[in-house]
C-alpha positions as CSV (number, residue, x, y, z in Angstrom):
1,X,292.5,-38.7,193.3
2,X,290.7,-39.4,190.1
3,X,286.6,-38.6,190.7
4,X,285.3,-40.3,187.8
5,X,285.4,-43.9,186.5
6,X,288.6,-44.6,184.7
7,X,286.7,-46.6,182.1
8,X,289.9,-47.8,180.0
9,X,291.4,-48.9,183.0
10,X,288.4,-50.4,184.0
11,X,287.6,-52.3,181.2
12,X,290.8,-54.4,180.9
13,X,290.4,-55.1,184.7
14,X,286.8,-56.5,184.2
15,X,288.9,-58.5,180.9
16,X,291.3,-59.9,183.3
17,X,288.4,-60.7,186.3
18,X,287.0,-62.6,184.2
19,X,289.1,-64.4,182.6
20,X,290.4,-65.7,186.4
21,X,286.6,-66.4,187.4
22,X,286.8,-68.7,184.2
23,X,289.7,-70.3,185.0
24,X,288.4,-70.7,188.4
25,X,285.2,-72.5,187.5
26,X,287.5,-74.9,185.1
27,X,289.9,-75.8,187.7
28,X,287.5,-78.0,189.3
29,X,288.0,-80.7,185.9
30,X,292.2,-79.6,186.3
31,X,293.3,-82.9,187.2
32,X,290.3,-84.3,187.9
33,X,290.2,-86.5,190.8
34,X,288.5,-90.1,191.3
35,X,287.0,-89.5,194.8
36,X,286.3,-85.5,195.0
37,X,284.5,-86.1,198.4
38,X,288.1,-85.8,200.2
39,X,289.6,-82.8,202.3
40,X,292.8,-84.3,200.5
41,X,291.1,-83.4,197.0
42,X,289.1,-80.3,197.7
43,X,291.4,-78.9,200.8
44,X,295.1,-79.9,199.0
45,X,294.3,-80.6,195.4
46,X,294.7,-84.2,195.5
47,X,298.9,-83.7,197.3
48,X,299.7,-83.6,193.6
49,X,301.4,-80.7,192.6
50,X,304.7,-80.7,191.2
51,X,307.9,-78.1,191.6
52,X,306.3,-75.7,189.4
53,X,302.7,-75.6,190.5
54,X,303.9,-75.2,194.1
55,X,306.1,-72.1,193.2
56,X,303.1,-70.2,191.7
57,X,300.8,-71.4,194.7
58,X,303.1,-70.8,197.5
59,X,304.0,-67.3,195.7
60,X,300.7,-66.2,195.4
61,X,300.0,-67.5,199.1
62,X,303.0,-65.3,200.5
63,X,302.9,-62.5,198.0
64,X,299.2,-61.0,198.5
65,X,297.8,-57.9,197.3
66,X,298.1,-56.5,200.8
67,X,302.0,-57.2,200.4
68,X,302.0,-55.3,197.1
69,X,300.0,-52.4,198.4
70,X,300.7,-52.1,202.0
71,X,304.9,-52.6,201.6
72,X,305.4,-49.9,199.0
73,X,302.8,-48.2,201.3
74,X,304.7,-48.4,204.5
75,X,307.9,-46.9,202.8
76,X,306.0,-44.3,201.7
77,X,304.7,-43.4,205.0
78,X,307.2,-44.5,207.1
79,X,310.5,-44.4,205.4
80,X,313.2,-46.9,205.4
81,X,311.5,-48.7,208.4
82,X,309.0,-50.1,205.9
83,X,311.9,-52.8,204.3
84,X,311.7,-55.1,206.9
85,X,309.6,-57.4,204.9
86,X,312.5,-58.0,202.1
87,X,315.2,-59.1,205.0
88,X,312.7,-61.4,206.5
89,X,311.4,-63.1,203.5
90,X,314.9,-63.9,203.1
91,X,315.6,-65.3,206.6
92,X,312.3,-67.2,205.8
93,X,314.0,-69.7,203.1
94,X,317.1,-71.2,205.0
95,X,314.8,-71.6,207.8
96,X,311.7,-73.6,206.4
97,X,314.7,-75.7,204.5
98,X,315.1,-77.1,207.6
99,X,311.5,-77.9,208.7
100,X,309.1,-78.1,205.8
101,X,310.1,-81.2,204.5
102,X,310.1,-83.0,208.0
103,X,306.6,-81.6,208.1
104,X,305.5,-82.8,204.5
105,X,306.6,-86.4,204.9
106,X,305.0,-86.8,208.3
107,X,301.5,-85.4,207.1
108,X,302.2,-87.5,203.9
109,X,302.8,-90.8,206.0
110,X,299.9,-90.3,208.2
111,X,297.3,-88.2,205.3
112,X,297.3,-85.0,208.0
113,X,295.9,-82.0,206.8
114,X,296.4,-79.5,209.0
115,X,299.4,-78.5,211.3
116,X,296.6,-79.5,214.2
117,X,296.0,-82.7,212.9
118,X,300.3,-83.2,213.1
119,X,300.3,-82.0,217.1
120,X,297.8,-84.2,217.7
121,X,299.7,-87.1,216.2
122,X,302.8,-86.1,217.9
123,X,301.9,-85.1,221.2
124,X,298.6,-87.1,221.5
125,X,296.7,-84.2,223.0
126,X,293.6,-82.9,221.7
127,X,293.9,-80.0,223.8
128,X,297.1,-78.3,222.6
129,X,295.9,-79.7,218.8
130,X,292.9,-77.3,219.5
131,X,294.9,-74.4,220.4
132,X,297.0,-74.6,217.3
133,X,293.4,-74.8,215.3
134,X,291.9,-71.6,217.2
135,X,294.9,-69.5,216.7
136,X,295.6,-70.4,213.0
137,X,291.6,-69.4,212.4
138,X,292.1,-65.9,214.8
139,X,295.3,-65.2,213.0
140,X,293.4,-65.9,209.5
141,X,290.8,-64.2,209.5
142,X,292.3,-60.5,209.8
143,X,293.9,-61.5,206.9
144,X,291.4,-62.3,204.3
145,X,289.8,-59.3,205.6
146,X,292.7,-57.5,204.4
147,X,292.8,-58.9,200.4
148,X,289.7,-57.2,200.6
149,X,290.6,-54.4,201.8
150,X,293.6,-54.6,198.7
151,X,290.3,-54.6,196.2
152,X,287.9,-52.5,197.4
153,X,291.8,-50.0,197.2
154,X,292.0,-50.7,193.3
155,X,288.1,-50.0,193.0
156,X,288.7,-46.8,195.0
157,X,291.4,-45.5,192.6
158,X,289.4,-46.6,189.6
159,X,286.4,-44.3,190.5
160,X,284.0,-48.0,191.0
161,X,281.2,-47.5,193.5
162,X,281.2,-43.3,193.6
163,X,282.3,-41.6,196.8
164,X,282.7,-41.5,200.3
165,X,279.0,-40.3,200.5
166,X,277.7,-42.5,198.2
167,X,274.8,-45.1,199.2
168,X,276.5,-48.0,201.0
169,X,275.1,-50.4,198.7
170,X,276.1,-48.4,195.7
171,X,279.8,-47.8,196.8
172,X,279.9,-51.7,198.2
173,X,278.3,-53.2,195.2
174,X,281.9,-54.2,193.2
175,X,283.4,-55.7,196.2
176,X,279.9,-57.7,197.0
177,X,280.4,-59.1,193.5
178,X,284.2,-59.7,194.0
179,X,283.7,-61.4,197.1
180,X,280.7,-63.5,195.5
181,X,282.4,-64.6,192.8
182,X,285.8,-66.1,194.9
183,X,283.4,-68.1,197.0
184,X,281.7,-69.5,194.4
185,X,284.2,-71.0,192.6
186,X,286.3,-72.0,195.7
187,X,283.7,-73.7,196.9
188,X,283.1,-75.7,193.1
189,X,287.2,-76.0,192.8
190,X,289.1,-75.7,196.1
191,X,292.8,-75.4,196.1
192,X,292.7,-76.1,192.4
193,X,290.8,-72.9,191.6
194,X,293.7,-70.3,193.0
195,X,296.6,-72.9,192.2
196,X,295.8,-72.2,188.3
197,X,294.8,-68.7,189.2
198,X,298.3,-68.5,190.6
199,X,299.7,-68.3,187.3
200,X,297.8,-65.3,186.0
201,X,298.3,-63.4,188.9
202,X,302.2,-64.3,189.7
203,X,302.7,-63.6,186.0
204,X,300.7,-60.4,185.5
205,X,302.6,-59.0,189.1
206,X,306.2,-59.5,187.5
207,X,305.3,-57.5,184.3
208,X,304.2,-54.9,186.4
209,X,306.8,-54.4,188.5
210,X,309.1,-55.0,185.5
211,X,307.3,-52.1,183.4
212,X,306.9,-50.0,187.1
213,X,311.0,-50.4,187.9
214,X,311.4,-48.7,184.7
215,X,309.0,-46.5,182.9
216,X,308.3,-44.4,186.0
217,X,311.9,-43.4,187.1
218,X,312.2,-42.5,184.0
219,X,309.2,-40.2,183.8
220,X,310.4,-38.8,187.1
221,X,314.0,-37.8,186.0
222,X,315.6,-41.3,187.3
223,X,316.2,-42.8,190.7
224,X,318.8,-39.7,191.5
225,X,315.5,-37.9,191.6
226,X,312.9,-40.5,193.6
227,X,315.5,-41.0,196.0
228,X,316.4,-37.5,196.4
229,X,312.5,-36.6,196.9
230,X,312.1,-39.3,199.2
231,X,315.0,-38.2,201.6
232,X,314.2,-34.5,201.9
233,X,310.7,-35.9,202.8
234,X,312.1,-38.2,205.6
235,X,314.5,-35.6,206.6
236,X,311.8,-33.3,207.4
237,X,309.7,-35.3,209.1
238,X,312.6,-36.5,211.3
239,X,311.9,-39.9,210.5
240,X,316.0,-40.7,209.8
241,X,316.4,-39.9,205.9
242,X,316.6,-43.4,203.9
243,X,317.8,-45.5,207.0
244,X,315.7,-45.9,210.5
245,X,316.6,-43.8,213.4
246,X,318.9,-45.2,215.9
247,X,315.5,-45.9,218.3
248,X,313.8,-47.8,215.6
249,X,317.0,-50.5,214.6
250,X,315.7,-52.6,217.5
251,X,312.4,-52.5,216.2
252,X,313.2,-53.3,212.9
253,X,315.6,-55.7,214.0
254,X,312.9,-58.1,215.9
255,X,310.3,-57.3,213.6
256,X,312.3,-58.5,210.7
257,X,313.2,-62.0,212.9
258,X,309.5,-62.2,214.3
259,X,307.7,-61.9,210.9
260,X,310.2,-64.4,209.6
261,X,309.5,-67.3,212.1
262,X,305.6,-66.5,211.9
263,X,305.3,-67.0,208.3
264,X,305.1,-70.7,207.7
265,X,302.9,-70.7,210.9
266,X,300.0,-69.7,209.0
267,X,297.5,-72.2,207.6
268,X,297.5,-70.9,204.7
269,X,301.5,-71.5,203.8
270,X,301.0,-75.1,205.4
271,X,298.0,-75.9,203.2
272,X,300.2,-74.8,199.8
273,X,303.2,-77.1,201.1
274,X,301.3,-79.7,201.6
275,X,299.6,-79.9,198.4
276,X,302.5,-81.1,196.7
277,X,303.3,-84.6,195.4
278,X,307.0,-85.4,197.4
279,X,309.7,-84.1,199.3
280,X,311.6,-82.9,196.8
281,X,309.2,-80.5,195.4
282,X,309.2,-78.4,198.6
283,X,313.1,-78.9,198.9
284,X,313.2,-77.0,195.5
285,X,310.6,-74.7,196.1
286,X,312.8,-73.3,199.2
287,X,315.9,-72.5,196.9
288,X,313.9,-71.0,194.1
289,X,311.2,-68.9,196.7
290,X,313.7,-66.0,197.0
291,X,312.9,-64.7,193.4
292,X,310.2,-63.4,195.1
293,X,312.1,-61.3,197.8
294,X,313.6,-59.7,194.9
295,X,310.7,-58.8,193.7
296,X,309.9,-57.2,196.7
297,X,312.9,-55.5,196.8
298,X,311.9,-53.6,193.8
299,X,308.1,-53.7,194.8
300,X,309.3,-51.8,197.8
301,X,310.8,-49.3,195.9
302,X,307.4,-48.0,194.8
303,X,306.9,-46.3,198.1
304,X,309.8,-43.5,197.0
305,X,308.4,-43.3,193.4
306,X,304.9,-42.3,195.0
307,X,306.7,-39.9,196.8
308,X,308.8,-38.0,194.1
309,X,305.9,-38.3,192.0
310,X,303.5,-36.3,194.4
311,X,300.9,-38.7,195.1
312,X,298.9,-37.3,197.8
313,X,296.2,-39.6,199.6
314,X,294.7,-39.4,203.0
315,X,295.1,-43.5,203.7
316,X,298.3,-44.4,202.9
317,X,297.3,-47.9,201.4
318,X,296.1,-46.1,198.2
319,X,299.4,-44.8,197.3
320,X,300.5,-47.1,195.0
321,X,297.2,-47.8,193.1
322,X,296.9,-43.8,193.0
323,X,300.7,-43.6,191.7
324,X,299.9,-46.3,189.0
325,X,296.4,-43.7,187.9
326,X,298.8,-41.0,188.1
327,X,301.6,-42.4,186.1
328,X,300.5,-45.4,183.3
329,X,298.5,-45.3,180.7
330,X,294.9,-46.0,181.4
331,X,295.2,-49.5,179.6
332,X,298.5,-50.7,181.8
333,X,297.0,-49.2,185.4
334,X,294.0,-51.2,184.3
335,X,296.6,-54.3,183.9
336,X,298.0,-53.0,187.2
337,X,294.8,-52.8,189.0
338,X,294.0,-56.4,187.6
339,X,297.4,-57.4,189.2
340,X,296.2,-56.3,192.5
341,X,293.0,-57.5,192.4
342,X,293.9,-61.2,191.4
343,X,296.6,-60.9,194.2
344,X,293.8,-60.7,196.6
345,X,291.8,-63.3,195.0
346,X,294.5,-66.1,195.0
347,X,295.6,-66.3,199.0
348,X,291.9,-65.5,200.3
349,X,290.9,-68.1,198.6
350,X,293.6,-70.7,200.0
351,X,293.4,-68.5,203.1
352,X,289.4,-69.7,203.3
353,X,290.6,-73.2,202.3
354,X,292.9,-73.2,205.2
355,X,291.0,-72.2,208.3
356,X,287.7,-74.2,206.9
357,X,290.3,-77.1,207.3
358,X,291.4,-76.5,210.9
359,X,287.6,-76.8,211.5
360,X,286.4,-79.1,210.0
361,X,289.1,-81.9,211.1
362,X,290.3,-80.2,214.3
363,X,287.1,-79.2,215.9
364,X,284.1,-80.7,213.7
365,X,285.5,-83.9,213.3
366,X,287.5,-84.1,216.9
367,X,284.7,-82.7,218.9
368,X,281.6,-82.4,217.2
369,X,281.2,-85.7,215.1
370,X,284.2,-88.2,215.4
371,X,282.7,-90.8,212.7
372,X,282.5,-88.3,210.0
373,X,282.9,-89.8,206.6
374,X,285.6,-88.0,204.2
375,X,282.1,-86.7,202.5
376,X,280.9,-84.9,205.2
377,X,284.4,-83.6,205.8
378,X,284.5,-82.0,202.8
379,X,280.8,-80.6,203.1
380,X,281.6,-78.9,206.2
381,X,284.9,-77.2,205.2
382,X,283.1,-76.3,202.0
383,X,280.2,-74.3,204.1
384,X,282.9,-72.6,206.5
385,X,285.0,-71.6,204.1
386,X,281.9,-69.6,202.8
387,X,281.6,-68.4,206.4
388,X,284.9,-67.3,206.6
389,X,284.7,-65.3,203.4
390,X,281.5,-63.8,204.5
391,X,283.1,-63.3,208.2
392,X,285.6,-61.2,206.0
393,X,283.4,-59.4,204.2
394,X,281.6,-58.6,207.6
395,X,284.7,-56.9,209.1
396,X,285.6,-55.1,205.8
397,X,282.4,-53.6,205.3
398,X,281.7,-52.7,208.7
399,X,284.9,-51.6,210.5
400,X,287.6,-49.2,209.7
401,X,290.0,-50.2,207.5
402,X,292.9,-49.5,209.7
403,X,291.4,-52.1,212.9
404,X,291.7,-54.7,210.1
405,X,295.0,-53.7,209.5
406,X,296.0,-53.6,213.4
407,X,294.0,-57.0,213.9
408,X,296.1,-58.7,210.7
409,X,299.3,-57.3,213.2
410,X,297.5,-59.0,216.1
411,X,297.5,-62.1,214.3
412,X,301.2,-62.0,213.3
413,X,301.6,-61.9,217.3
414,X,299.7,-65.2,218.1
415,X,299.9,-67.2,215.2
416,X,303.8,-67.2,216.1
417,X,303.2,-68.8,219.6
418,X,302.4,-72.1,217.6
419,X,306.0,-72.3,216.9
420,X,307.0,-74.5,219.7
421,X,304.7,-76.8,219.3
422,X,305.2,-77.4,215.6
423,X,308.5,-76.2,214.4
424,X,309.8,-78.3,218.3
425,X,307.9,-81.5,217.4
426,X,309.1,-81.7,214.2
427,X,312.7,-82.1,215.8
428,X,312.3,-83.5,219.2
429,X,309.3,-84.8,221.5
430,X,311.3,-83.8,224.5
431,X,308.7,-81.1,225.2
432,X,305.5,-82.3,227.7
433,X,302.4,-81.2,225.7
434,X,301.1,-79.4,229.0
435,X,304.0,-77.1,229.2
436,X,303.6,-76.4,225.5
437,X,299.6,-75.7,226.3
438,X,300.4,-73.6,229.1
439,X,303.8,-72.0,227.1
440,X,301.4,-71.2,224.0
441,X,298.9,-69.5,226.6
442,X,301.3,-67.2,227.9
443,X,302.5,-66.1,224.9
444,X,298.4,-65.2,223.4
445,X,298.6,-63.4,226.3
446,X,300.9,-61.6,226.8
447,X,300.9,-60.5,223.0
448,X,297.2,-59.5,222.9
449,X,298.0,-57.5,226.4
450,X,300.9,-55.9,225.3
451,X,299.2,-55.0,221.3
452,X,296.0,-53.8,223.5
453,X,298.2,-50.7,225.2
454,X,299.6,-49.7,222.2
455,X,298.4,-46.8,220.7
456,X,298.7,-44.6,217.6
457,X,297.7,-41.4,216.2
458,X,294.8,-43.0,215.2
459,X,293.9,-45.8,217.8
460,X,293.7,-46.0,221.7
461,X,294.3,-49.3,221.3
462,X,296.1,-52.3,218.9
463,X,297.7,-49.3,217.5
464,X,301.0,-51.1,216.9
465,X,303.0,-54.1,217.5
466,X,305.6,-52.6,219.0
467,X,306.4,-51.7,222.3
468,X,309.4,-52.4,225.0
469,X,311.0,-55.4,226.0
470,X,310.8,-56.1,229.6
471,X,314.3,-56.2,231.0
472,X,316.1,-54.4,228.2
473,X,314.2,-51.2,227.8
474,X,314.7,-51.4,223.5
475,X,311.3,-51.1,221.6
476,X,310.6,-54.3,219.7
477,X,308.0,-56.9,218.1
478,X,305.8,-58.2,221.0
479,X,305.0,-61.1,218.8
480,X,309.0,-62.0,219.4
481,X,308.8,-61.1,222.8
482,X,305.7,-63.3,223.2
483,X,307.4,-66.2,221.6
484,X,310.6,-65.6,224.0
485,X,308.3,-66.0,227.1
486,X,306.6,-69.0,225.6
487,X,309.7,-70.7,224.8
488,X,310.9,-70.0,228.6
489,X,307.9,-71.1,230.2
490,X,307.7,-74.2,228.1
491,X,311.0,-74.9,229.0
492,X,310.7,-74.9,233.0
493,X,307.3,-76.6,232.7
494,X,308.8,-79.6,230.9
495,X,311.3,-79.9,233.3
496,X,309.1,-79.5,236.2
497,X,306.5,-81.9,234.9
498,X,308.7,-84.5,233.4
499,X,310.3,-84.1,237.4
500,X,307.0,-85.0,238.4
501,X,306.5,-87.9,236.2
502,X,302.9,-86.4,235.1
503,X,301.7,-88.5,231.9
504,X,302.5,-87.7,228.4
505,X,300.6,-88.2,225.6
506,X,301.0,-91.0,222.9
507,X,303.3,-90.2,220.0
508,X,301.8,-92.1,216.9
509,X,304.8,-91.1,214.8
510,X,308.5,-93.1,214.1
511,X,311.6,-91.4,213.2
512,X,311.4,-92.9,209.8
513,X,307.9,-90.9,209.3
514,X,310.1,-87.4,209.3
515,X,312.3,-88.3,206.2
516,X,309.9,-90.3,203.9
517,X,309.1,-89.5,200.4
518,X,306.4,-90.3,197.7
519,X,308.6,-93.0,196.3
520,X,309.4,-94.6,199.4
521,X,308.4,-98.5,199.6
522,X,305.5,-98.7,202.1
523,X,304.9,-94.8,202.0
524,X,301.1,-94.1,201.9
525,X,298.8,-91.9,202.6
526,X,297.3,-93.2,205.6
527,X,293.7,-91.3,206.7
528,X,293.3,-91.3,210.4
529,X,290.5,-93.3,211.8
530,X,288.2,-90.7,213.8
531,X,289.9,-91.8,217.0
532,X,293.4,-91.0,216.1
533,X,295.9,-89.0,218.2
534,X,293.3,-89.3,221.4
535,X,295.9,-89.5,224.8
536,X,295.8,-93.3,225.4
């Protein structure tokens, strides 16, 4: 690892940071909207943005800078294991094909917001509405923590902020500024700011891996080579060579199927889908996504390179930003590093858009002050967003970086026990919105249960989120498992309680909300009075 400041490289990544901060700032008069006191201008950039702008933002959304580190990283650690994130971003696509337009004509009919604000609607229970809010926030968090995390990597590799032993402050100071400048203009620009920032970053990430797929096999004697290097190390460590060990294809299996359904689950997906101005857009955005998966294909293909090309580094997550130092010209790892960097700026920025939206209208506005103007709305989000970025910065600074990294696992776990509830109103509203409250419950957990007792090399506990499946004695994703048991639970309950005639909730949607578009005659956005969705 270099011990000095690479000053070429970071030079053009300072070029690059501030050329995004710019564009940041300016987004806030990109499009400019008549009423900017609205959570559907600030939080969703005005449900305007067409097939295009969508791409970039849902991209950058999905594809963070923990994805291009921590991917690459896991191959190189792990070994084959570490691919399950291309076969599930491709499972993703048929499957939110089916649901994501259902969800953006509802929320377009009836001016929701969040995926609370749409199982409140459905199921008329502010109960189960405030489950789905908590858990999108929990499940968040970890994850902003973690495009931190992806900086404070680059900045490592660079030489910023001096060593290990360096004052706090001093070693701190980069990401302090980093962090300072994405809540600024998030706050001033809200989803505007990393829609346009998409661009840059989206752009910059496919020269890279362009230039990366190419210039560095060759350097190492071509992929004959890298793949060779990377077997002999797998072989060695008895971790299966270039395919996962018999005991690790379950694993991999439900992992890959897990991750998949939990995706779109996140706020932070939800909030870029919704932002766009009909149907269609998202329709088209779900064939044209997978350009992305094979991007990570290739992206993932970094892990083998790091390893034929030597890199040796004590935390695996700085593999790839060491292997661009070892292997580019200062000038392109600077362009590399920026790559990285913006792709941590984009999704924490929607990420902090996101979770300051489940609060504001799912427990400020439901809870707290039901006759909040659209104003005040918007003021609150725009104050816990900053909290959220500062509750970020919190954990980054002050944990190790590996319980962010178990914790961002831990969220994948519960944030897919809000399946049911959304993906299952979407189609039906068969389920009783008790035995989806008491289905979700069962599923947090038994997740956070199951995650506590697993442990690494590393950690007692959360060390994984892996561990067997009660009843089949395979290893596999507890999130799935979790979501299995929900699913059952919510079942029976429905059953029993609809059995027992116990009262259901109001649903204030039609059939005709669910397949609506822009165009439609009659089709407006409707904003909820502060009342709305309450059990009648």
């Amino acid at each position: 690892m270099n011990d000095g400041v690479n000053g070429v490289a970071l030079a053009v990544f300072i070029i690059f940071f501030v050329a995004v901060t710019v564009m940041g700032f300016l987004a806030a008069r990109w499009r400019k909207a008549e009423n900017e006191h609205s959570l559907d201008e600030w939080g969703l950039g005005g449900r305007s943005f067409g097939t295009w702008v969508t791409w970039f933002l849902l991209g950058g959304d999905l594809y963070t800078a923990y994805t291009f580190v921590a991917v690459p990283a896991a191959i190189y650690a792990a070994g084959a294991a570490g691919f399950f994130a291309v076969p599930y971003t491709i499972l993703v696509y048929p499957l939110i094909f089916t649901f994501l337009p259902r969800l953006w004509s509802v929320s377009h009919k009836h001016g929701y917001v969040t995926t609370s604000d749409f199982v409140r609607g459905r199921f008329g229970s502010k109960g189960l509405s405030l489950a789905v809010a908590v858990t999108g926030i929990l499940a968040t968090m970890p994850y902003i923590a973690l495009q931190l995390v992806g900086i404070q990597a680059v900045l490592d590799v660079m030489g910023v902020g001096g060593g290990e032993n360096t004052n706090w402050f001093v070693k701190d100071l980069p990401l302090l500024i980093a962090f300072g400048v994405l809540a600024a203009y998030t706050y001033s620009s809200g989803l505007r700011a990393p829609a346009l920032i998409a661009f840059v970053k989206d752009t910059l990430i496919y020269i890279v891996i362009a230039v990366a797929i190419i210039y560095i096999p060759i350097k190492l004697g071509g992929f004959d080579d890298v793949f060779g290097a990377a077997s002999e190390k797998y072989t060695a460590a008895k971790a299966g060579g270039l395919v996962p060990l018999e005991a690790g294809q379950w694993t991999y299996a439900t992992l890959a199927l897990g991750s998949a359904l939990a995706l779109f689950m996140y706020p932070h997906s939800i909030t870029a889908t919704l932002s766009s101005r009909s149907r269609e857009v998202i329709r088209r955005n779900t064939t044209i996504l997978p350009l992305y998966s094979l991007m990570l294909g290739l992206l993932a293909l970094l892990g083998f390179m790091a390893i034929a090309a030597g890199v040796k580094v004590t935390n695996p997550q700085l593999a790839i930003p060491q292997l661009f130092e070892d292997m580019f010209p200062s000038w392109f790892a600077g362009v590399a590093f920026a790559a990285i960097g913006i792709g941590a700026l984009v999704p924490a920025a929607i990420m902090s858009i996101a979770a300051a939206n489940l609060f504001t209208r799912n427990i400020y506005k439901d809870f707290i002050k039901p006759d909040a103007t659209p104003a005040q709305e918007t003021k609150v989000s725009k104050l816990v967003s900053l909290l959220v970025k500062v509750g970020a910065l919190v954990f980054v600074l002050t944990m190790d970086k590996t319980v962010a990294i178990n914790f961002q696992l831990l969220g994948g776990i519960w944030i897919l026990q809000t399946f049911p509830a959304l993906v299952g109103g979407l189609f039906t509203r068969w389920f009783h919105r008790w035995a989806l409250l008491v289905g979700w419950a069962v599923g947090m957990i038994y997740g956070t249960v199951a995650a506590y007792g697993v442990a690494s090399p590393t950690q007692k506990h959360f060390g994984g989120s892996a561990k067997e499946i009660p009843g089949i004695g395979e290893i596999g994703y507890i999130g799935l498992t979790a979501f299995v048991l929900n699913v059952v639970v919510t079942v029976v309950l429905t059953f029993v309680l609809k059995a027992a005639s116990v009262p259901d909730g109001v649903d204030e949607t039609s059939p005709e909300d669910y397949t609506a578009d822009a165009g439609d005659p009659g089709v407006e956005v409707e904003l909820p009075p502060a009342t709305a969705g309450t059990a009648h």
